[in-house]
DOTI-809938 format. One record per residue (C-alpha): x, y, z; residue in one letter. Coordinates in steps of 0.25 Angstrom, whole numbers, plus 2048, in hexadecimal, padded with zeros to 3 digits. Layout:
XYZA;...
//
This chain:
800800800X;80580D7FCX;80981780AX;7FE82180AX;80982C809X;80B8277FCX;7FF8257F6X;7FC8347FBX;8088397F3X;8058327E7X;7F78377E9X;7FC8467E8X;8058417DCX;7F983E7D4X;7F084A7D8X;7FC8537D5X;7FF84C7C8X;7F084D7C4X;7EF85B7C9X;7F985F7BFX;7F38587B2X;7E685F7B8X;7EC86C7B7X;7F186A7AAX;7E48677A4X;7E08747ACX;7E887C7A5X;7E6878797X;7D9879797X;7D988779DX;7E388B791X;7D9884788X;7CD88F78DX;7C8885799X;7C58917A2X;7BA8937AFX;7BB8847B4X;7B988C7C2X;7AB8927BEX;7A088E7C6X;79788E7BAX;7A28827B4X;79D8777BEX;7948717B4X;79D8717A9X;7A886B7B2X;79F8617B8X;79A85D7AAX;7A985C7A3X;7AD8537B1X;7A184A7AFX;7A38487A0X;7B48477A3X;7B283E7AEX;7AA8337A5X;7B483479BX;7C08307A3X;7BE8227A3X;7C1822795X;7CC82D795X;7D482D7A2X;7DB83B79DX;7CE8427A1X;7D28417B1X;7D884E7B0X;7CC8557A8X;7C384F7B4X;7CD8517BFX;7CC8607BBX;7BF8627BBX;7BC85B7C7X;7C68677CDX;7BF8727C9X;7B086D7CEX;7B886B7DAX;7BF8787DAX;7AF87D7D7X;7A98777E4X;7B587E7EBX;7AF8897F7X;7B48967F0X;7BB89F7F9X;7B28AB7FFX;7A68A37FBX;
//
């Protein structure tokens, strides 16, 4: 059985190396025009691209990161705002 500190490092290895995959996907879509993910009136169009991404990743395993990413920004939406 792997130590439980070692399986929380390798844990951090994979967030980290995902997170950065995320971001790069991040950013080319913003250079492509992407733009007002953080719009509250977005949610639906969010939820509608993570359902259909998320049925489509049995048959293409490269869609993680697309659904990853969207999965973020509904969670970032939910986030209490600050002064609010």
């Amino acid at each position: 059985m792997i130590p439980l500190e070692h399986e929380i490092v390798r844990l951090n290895e994979a967030v980290d190396a995902f997170a950065h995959d995320m971001k790069v996907k991040l950013a080319k879509k913003a250079t492509e025009g992407w733009r007002g993910w953080d719009c509250e009136v977005n949610d639906s169009i969010i939820v509608s691209r993570l359902i259909t991404k998320s049925n489509l990743v049995e048959f293409d395993r490269a869609q993680a990161v697309d659904i990853a990413n969207l999965a973020m920004m509904l969670w970032y939406l939910q986030q209490p705002k600050e002064g609010g």
